[in-house]
Structures are given as C-alpha cells and as structure tokens.
C-alpha positions as CSV (number, residue, x, y, z in Angstrom):
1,X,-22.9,49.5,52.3
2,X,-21.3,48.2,48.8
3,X,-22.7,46.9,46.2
4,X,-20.0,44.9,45.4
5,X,-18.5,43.9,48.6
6,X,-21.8,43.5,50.4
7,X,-20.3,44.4,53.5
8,X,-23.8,46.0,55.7
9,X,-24.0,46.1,59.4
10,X,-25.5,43.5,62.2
11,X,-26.5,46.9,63.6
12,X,-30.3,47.2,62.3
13,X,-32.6,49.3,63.5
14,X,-36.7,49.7,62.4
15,X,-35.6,52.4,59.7
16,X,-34.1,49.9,57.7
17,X,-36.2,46.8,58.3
18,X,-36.6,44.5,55.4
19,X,-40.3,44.1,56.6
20,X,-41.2,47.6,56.6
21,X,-40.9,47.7,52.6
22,X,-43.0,45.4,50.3
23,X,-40.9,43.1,48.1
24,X,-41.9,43.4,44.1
25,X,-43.2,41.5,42.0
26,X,-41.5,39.0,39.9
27,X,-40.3,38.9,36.7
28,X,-41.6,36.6,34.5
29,X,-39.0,33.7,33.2
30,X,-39.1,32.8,29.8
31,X,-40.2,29.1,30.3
32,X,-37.8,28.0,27.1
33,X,-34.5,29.2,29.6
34,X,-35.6,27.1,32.4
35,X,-32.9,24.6,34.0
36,X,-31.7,23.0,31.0
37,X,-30.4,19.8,33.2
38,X,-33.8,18.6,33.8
39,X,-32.8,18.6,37.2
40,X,-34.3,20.5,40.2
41,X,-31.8,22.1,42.5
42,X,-30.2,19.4,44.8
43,X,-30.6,16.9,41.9
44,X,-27.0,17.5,39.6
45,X,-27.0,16.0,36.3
46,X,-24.2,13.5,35.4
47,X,-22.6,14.0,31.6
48,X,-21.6,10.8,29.2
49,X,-18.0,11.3,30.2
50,X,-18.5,11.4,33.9
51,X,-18.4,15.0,34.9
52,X,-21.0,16.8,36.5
53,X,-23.3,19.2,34.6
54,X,-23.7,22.6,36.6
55,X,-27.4,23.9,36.7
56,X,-27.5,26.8,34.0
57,X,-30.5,28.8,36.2
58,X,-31.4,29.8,39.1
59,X,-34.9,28.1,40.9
60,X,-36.7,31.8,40.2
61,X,-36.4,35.0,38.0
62,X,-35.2,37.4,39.8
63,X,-37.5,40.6,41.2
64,X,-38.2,44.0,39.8
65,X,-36.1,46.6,41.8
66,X,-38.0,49.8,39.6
67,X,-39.9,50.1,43.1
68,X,-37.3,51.3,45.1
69,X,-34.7,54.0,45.2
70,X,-31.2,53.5,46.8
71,X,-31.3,57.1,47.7
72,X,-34.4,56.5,49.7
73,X,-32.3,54.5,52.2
74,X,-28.7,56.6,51.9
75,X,-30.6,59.7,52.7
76,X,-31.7,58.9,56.4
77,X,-27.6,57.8,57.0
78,X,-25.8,60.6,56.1
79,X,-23.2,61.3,58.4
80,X,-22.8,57.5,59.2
81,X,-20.1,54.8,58.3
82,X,-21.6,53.1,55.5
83,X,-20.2,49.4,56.8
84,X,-23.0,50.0,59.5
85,X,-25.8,50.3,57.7
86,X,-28.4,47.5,57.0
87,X,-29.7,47.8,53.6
88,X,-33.2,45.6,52.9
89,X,-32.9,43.0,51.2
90,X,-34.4,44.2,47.9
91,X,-31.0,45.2,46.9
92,X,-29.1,42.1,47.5
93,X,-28.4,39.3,44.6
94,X,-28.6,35.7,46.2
95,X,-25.0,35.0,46.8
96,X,-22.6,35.8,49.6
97,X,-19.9,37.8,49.4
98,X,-17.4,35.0,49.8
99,X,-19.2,33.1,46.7
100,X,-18.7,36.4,45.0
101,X,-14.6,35.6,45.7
102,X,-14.9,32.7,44.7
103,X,-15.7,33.6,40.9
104,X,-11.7,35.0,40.8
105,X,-11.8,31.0,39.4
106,X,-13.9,31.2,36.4
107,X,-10.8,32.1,34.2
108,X,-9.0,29.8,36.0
109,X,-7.6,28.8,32.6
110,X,-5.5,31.6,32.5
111,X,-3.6,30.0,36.0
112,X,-3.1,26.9,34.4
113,X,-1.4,28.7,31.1
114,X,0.8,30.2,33.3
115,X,1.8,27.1,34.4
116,X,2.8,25.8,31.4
117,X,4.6,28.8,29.6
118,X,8.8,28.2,30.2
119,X,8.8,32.2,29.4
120,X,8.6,34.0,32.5
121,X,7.2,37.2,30.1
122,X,4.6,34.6,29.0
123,X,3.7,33.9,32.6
124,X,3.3,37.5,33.4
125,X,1.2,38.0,30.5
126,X,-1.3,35.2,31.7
127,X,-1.1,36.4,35.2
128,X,-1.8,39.9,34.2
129,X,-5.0,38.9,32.0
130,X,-6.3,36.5,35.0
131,X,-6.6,39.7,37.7
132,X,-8.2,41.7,34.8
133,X,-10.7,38.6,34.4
134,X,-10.8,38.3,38.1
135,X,-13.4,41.7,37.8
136,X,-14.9,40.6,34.7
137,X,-17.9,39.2,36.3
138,X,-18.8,42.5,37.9
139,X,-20.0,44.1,35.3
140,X,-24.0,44.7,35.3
141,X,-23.7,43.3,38.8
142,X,-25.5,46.0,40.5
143,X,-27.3,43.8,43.2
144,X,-25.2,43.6,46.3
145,X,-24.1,39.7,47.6
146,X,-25.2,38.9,51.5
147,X,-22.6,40.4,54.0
148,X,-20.9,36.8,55.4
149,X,-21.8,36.6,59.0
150,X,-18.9,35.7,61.2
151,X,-17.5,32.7,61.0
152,X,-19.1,31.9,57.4
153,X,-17.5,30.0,55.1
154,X,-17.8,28.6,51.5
155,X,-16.1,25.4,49.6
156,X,-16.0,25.0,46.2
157,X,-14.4,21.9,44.2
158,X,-14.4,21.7,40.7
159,X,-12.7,18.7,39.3
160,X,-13.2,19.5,35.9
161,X,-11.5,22.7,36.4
162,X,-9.1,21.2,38.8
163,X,-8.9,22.8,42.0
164,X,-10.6,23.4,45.1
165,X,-10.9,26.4,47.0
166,X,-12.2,28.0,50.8
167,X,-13.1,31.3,52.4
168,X,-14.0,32.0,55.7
169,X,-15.2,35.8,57.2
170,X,-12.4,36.0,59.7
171,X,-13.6,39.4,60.9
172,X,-17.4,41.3,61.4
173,X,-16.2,44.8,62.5
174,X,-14.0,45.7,60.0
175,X,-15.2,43.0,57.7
176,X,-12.6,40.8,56.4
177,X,-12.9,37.7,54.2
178,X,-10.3,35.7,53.6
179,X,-9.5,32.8,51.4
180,X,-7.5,29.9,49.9
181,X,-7.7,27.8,46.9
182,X,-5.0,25.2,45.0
183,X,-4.7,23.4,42.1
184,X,-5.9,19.7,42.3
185,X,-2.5,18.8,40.5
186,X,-0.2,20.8,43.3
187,X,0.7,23.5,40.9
188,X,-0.7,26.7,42.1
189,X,-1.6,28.2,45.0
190,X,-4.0,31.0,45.5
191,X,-4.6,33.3,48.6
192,X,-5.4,36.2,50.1
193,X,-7.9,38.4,52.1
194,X,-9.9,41.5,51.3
195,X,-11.1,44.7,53.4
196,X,-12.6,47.0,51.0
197,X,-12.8,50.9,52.5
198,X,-16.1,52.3,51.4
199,X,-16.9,56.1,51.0
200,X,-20.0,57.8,49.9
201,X,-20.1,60.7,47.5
202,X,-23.6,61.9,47.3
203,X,-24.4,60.5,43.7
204,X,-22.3,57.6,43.8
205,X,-20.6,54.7,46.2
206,X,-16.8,53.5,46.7
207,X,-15.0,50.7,47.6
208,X,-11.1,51.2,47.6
209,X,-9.8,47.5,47.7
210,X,-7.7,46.9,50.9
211,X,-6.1,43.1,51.4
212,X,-3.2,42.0,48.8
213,X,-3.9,38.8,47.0
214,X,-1.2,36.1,46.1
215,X,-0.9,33.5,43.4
216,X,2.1,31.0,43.8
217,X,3.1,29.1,40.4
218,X,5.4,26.0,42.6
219,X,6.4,24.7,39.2
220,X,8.5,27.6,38.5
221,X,8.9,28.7,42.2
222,X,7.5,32.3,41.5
223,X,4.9,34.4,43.5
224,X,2.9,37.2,42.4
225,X,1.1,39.6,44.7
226,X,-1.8,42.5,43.3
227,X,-4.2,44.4,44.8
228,X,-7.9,44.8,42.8
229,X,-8.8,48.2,41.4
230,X,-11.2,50.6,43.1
231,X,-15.3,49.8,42.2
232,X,-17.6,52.6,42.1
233,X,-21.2,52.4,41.7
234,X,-23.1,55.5,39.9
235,X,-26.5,56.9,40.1
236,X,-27.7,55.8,43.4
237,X,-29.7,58.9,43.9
238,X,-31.2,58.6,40.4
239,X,-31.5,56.9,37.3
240,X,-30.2,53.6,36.3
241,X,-27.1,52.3,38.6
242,X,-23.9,51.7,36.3
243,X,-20.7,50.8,37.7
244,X,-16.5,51.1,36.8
245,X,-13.6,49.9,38.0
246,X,-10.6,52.3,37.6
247,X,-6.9,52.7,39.5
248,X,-3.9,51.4,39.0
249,X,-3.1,47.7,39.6
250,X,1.0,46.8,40.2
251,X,1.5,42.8,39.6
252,X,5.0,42.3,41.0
253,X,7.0,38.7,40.4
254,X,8.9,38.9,43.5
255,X,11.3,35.8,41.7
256,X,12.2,37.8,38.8
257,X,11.6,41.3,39.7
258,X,9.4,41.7,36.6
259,X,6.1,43.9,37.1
260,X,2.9,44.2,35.1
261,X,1.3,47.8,35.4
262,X,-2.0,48.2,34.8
263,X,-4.2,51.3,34.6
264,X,-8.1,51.2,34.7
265,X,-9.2,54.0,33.6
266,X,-11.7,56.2,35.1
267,X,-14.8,57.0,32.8
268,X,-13.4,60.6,31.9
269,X,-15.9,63.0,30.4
270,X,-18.6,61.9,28.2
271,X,-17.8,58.0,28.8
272,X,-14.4,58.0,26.2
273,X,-12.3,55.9,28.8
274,X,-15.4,53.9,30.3
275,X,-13.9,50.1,31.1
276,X,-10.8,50.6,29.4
277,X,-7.2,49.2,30.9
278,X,-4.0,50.0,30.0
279,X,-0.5,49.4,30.9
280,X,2.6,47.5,30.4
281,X,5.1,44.7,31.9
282,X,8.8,46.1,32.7
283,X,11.8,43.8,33.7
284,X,13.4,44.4,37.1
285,X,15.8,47.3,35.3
286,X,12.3,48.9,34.3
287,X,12.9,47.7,30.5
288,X,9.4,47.8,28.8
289,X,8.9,44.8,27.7
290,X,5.3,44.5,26.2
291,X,2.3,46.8,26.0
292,X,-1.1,45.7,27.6
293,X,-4.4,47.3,26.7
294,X,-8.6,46.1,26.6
295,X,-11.5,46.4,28.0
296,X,-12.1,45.0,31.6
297,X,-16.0,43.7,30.1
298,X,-14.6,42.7,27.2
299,X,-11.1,41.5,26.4
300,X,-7.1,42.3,26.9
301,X,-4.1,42.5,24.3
302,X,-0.6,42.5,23.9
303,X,1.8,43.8,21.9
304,X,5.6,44.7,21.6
305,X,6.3,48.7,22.7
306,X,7.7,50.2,19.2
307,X,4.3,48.9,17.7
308,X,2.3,50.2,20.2
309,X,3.7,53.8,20.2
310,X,4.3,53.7,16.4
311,X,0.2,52.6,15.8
312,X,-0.7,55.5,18.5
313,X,1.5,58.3,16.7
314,X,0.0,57.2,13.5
315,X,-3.8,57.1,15.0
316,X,-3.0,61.0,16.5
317,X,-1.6,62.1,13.4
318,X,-4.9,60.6,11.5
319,X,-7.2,62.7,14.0
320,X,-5.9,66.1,13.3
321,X,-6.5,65.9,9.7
322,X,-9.9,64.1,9.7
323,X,-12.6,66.9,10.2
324,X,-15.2,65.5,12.6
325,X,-18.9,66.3,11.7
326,X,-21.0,67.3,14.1
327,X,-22.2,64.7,16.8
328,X,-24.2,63.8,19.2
329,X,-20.9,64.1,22.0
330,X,-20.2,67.5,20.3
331,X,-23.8,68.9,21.1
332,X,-23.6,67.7,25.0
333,X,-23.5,70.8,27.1
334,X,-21.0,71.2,29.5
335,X,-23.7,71.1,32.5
336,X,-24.6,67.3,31.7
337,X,-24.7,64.7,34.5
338,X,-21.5,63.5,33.4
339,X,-22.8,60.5,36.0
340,X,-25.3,58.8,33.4
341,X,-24.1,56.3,31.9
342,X,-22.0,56.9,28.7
343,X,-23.7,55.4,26.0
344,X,-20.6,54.0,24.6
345,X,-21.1,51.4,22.2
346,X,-17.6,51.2,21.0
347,X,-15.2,47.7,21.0
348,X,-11.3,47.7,21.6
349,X,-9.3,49.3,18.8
350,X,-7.0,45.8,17.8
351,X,-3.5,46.9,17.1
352,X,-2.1,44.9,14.2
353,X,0.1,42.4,15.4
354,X,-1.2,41.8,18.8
355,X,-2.2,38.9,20.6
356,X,-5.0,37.8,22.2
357,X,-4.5,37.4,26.1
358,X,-8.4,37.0,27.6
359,X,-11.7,37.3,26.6
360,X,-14.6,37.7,28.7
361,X,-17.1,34.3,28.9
362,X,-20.6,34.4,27.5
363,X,-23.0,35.0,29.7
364,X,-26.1,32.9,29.7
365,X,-29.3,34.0,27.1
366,X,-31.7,34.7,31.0
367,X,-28.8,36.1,33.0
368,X,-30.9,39.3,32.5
369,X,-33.6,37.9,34.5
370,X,-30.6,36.4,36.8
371,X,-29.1,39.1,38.4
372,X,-26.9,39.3,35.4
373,X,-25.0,36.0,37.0
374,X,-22.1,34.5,34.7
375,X,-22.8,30.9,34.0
376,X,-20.4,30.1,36.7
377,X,-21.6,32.1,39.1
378,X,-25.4,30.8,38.7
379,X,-23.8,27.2,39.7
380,X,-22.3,28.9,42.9
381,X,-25.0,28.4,45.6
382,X,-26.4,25.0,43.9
383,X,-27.1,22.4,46.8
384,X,-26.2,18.8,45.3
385,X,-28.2,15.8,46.6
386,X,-26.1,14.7,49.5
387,X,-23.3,18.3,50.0
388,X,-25.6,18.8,53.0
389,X,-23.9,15.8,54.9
390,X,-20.2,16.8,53.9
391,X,-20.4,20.8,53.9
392,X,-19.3,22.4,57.6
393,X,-22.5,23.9,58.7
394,X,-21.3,27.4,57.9
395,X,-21.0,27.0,54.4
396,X,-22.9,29.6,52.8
397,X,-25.2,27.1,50.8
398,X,-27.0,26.6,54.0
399,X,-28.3,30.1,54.5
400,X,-31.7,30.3,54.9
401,X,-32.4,34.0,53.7
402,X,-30.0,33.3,50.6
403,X,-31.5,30.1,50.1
404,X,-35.0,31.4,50.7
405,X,-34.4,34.3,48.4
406,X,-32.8,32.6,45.5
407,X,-36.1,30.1,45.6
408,X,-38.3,33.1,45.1
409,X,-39.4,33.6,48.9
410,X,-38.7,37.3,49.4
411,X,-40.9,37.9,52.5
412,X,-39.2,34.5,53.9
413,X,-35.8,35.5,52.6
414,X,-36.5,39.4,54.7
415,X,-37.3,37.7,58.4
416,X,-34.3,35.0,58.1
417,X,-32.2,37.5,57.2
418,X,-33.2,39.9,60.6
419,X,-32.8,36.4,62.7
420,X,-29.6,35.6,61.6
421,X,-28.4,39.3,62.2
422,X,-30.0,39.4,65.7
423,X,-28.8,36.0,66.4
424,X,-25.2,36.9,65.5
425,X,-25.6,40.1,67.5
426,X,-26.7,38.0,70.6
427,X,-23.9,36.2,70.2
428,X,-21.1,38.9,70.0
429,X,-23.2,40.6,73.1
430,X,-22.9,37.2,74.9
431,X,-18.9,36.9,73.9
432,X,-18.5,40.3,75.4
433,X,-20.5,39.1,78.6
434,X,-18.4,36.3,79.1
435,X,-14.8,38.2,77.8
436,X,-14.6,35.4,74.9
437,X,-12.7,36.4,72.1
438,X,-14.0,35.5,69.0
439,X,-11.4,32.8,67.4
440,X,-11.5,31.8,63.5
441,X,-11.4,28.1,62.6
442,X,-9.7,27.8,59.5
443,X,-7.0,31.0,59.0
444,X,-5.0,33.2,61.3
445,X,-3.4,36.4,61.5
446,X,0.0,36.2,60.0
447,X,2.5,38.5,57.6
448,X,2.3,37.6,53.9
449,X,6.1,36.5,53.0
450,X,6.1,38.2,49.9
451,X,5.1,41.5,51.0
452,X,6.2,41.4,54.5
453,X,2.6,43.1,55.3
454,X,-0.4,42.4,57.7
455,X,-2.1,38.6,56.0
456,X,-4.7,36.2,56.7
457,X,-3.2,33.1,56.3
458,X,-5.0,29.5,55.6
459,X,-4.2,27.4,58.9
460,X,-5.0,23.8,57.0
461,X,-7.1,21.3,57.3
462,X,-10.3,21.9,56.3
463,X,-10.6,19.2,53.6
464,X,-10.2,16.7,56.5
465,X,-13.7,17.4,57.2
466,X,-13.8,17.6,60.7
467,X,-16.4,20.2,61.8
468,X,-17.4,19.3,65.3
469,X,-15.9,22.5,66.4
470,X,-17.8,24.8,64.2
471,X,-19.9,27.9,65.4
472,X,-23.7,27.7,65.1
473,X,-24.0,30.8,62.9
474,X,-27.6,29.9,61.1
C-alpha cells in the first residue's frame, strides 16, 4: 500500500472488503465554490478566444475520513508485502495513479523555458526547478490514487499548454507505470517509467522511487535523466497523516556533463528541515556553478556560490551572538513524538541577489473539500461531451469505481471497485490456464540510451487511434 503511488493488491480477501466498512458522510460544499463553468461534467465550457475552460471542481465534496484509522487496516498485515494488500476505498482520492503522473505537466512552463534559454546553466536551472515542481502537488495529498489495473492507460492533450502525453500500467506484479508525453511544437520529449519499493515502519509508510525519468530538449540535442525523491507518509497509527519528501536527487545533462544536485531534506528534529531542498549545479570538472535552495511546497532559488556561503557565514556568525529567549521548541522534551507534524510556519530565507526559479501554483479556494486537488489536477478525470468515442477503452476516465466515486457514489464506487479486481484476477488466472503471456499495447521493455539501464520505452502509435486490439479491463 502507498499513499502516493497507490499501488494495492488484486489479492482481496473479506478482511479488507470495501463493503465490510460503512463509507462517511459527506462534507458539505460551500455552494458559492461550485463548478464555476456553469457546465456539468461532460459539458466543457468554450472561452472568447477559443480555448477550452477546464472544470475548477469536482461533481461532489469529498468524504470525512475522521471514521477510520489506517492503523486499523496495517495491523492485521504485518508481516506481509504491502503491494499485496487491498486497502478500502475510503482511503483513496478519485484519480488513478497514472493521472497522478500525469500532473509532472502542470509546470510544464518550466520545459518550455528550457527550451528557449541559449545558456546551457540556464537550461539546467529550469530543468532542475521543473523535477522539484514535479512533487509539488503532493503535498496535503494524503488520499491514495486507484492502483491502475493492467493494461490501463490515460491520455491527456492540452493545446493551450502545448503537448500531449500517455501512460499505460505495463506491469501488475511488481507494478510499473510507464509513460510518454511531447511537445505539440516537436521540442521536447518526456519519458520514463516508475516502480516505487514500499516499506512499512510501524508509525509511518515509504515509497523509495525506482524507474529513471528522461526529458529530451531536441532543440539543443541534450537529454536529462533524474530519479524522484523518497515519499514518506507519517502518523498512520495515529493522529493526523503528514507527509515529506527527502533524498537526494542527481539531474545529469549527459550532452554537457553538467549535473544539478539536489538534497530534500528529511524533517530533522522538531520540524527545522521540514520541505526544504538544497543543492547546487557543477560543470563536468565538478566546478560549482550556482547554488539552489527552497521549499518543495513552496518555491526554489538561485544564486552564485561566494554569495551563498558568504550570506550563510554571516547568518552563523549572527546566531551565536543573538541570545534566544525561551521558546516553545526549547520547552519540547526530548521524549516527544518527533512524528507529529512540526508546526513550522516559517517561509524560505531569500538570499539577496537570488533569482526566482519556480513557485508553487495556487491551489483552488475548495480544494480542502477536494482532496486537496491542484487546479490541474481537478480537470484530470473530467469526461468532455464526445472523449468517450475517441478515448481507447482503458483510459482511466472510464472507470466506473473512480467515476462512481468522484460523483459522490461511495457504496457504488466500493462494489465496482471489487468487480474490476476480481475481474482482472479472472483474467490473469485464465492467462495462466491457457500459458498466455500478458503483452502491453503501447510500450516495451527496452534499455534507456542515456543510462544504459533497464526502460520502458513508448512503442508509437497511439494517437492513431486505432484501439480494436485493446484489452477489456472494465
């Protein structure tokens, strides 16, 4: 189980059932942060200058989870992998996990600087803050998305962002996603595939990130390859779920040798490092070239190295001679759950001088009441008039239980989600029957040139639209 992978098991049994726990009530929506289009879902909302309007809510407010305790599942499964447990449904948010990909592209912004900048420092700098953003959206996102069932796919175009992307879940057991996307205007490229390793720690959950992810500027012939930070989720035993992202994350230009380095820091004691990154870019003869430091929920800097270390010397030397009075971190015993979250109220220390690389979106007035969606993401699962007779039938917009589930249907949303797990089990029992292998449709094994390690690469074609071969996964 992961909270922010949403990798479960098809391997249910009655202790988990969604139907043996009663679904809470729901929240009440404040009536003036309704759909602002006008529009009911299906029905998208065309703007003056010809551009679509993306719903900015969901059908229905999401549910109370105050009911229900993590822990009270995690108990009965100690001992066992945690990719093969089936957590009820109470604890999803209404996406799949390859939607939840699929918002790498809200700061998509960010790609399209780095195509433009002739600098390649400048490039690197862009690149950097785009994986940084590429976790932004994560944070409050304590609902896990819908594990993909095999052979699941999602599509998303957005021609006023200009490009187009696809995933597909190219493996169930271990689960693998993979995806693709590219610029409308040819100029980037954007791959990879993920495999998250989970372990459980008693209080909290971890996903170690396994999968590298690519992004090719062609303009300037370069390729850059990363691999996320590891997520943790806090508290699952008790009190309120908080999550981090720390580890280090090595951005390497395999055309100029230049790498970004970037260290998320773990919370440390009393919440002093909580969301903070920090690192630099170096040129292939390990030259420090710029200094990097933020907040992953917040925003990311730059500045030259002799600035950086002169402001930090100066900041020490200011700490040993100001006498600290007496506060509230001073008075916390030793003994405290140093797993609560750190009440940390705090906003990044700007260095004079530095420049502004990203900063984190807005996130709509309800998204409270939305599963603490980004704008973007709460357009994710929308179902246009008409996408139903162009989308492959495995696109995750045609779920039933996430559908169901987004519309407010829990107890509908908890029996299509058994069906489609038994269904998909049937189906692998059948395969084995029969000595079918299971084949993907849309990428294959293959080595990522950059690395020269173990890829999933996009086999083309999809955006032909022919889908006659598709498995019948809902």
């Amino acid at each position: 189980f992961d909270f922010y992978t949403g990798f479960d098991s098809d391997n249910s049994s009655g202790d988990f059932s969604e139907a043996n726990h009663k679904v809470p009530e729901m929240l009440d929506l404040d009536p003036h942060q309704s759909n602002r289009t006008g529009k009911h879902n299906g029905e998208t909302e065309i703007q003056e200058n010809g551009i679509k309007r993306h719903r900015t809510s969901l059908p229905a407010p999401m549910f109370s989870r105050s009911d229900f305790s993590v822990w009270s599942i995690l108990k009965k499964c100690i001992g066992l992998e945690l990719s093969k447990i089936t957590m009820p449904i109470v604890f999803n948010e209404p996406l799949s996990f390859l939607q939840r990909i699929t918002e790498y592209m809200e700061h998509i912004y960010l790609i399209n600087k780095a195509c433009s900048q002739a600098d390649p420092l400048e490039r690197m700098q862009a690149v950097a803050a785009f994986a940084v953003s590429a976790v932004a959206s994560q944070w409050e996102r304590t609902g896990k998305p819908f594990n993909p069932l095999l052979g699941e796919t999602y599509e998303l175009t957005r021609e006023d962002l200009g490009f187009r992307f696809i995933s597909e879940q190219v493996s169930h057991h271990p689960p693998i996603s993979a995806f693709y996307s590219e610029g409308l205007n040819k100029d980037f490229i954007f791959h990879g595939s993920i495999y998250p390793k989970l372990k459980f720690w008693g209080k909290s959950i971890e996903a170690e990130p396994r999968g590298t992810i690519t992004l090719e500027l062609l303009k300037h012939n370069e390729a850059y390859t990363w691999t996320n930070p590891t997520c943790c989720v806090h508290n699952v035993i008790i009190g309120k779920l908080w999550l981090e992202q720390y580890g280090v994350v090595e951005i390497v230009n395999h055309s100029t040798g230049d790498k970004c380095v970037l260290n998320f820091k773990p919370c440390g004691l009393f919440g002093k490092e909580l969301h903070r990154v920090e690192g630099y870019i170096q040129d292939k003869h390990r030259k420090k070239l710029c200094v990097i430091y933020g907040k992953w929920t917040e925003c990311l800097w730059c500045t030259d190295p002799t600035t950086y270390e002169t402001y930090k010397k100066s900041e020490k030397r200011g700490g040993e001679q100001k006498k600290k009075s007496v506060s509230e971190e001073d008075n916390k015993s030793e003994n405290d759950e140093v797993d609560d979250m750190p009440e940390v109220q705090d906003t990044v220390q700007f260095i004079p001088g530095s420049k502004l690389l990203w900063r984190i979106n807005c996130r709509p007035p309800n998204s409270s009441q939305m599963y603490n969606f980004t704008s973007f993401a709460v357009s994710l699962n929308e179902l246009e008039k008409g996408m139903e007779a162009i989308l492959a039938p495995t696109d995750c917009r045609l779920r039933p239980d996430i559908r169901n589930m987004e519309n407010g249907n829990m107890d509908v949303a908890s029996k299509e989600k058994e069906r489609l797990e038994e269904k998909q089990r049937a189906a692998r029992k059948e395969r084995a029957k029969d000595e079918v292998e299971w084949h993907t449709r849309w990428f294959h094994q293959g080595t990522n040139p950059y690395t020269g390690t173990p890829d999933w690469l996009y086999s083309g074609g999809y955006f032909d639209r022919n889908f006659s071969d598709c498995p019948d996964i809902y």
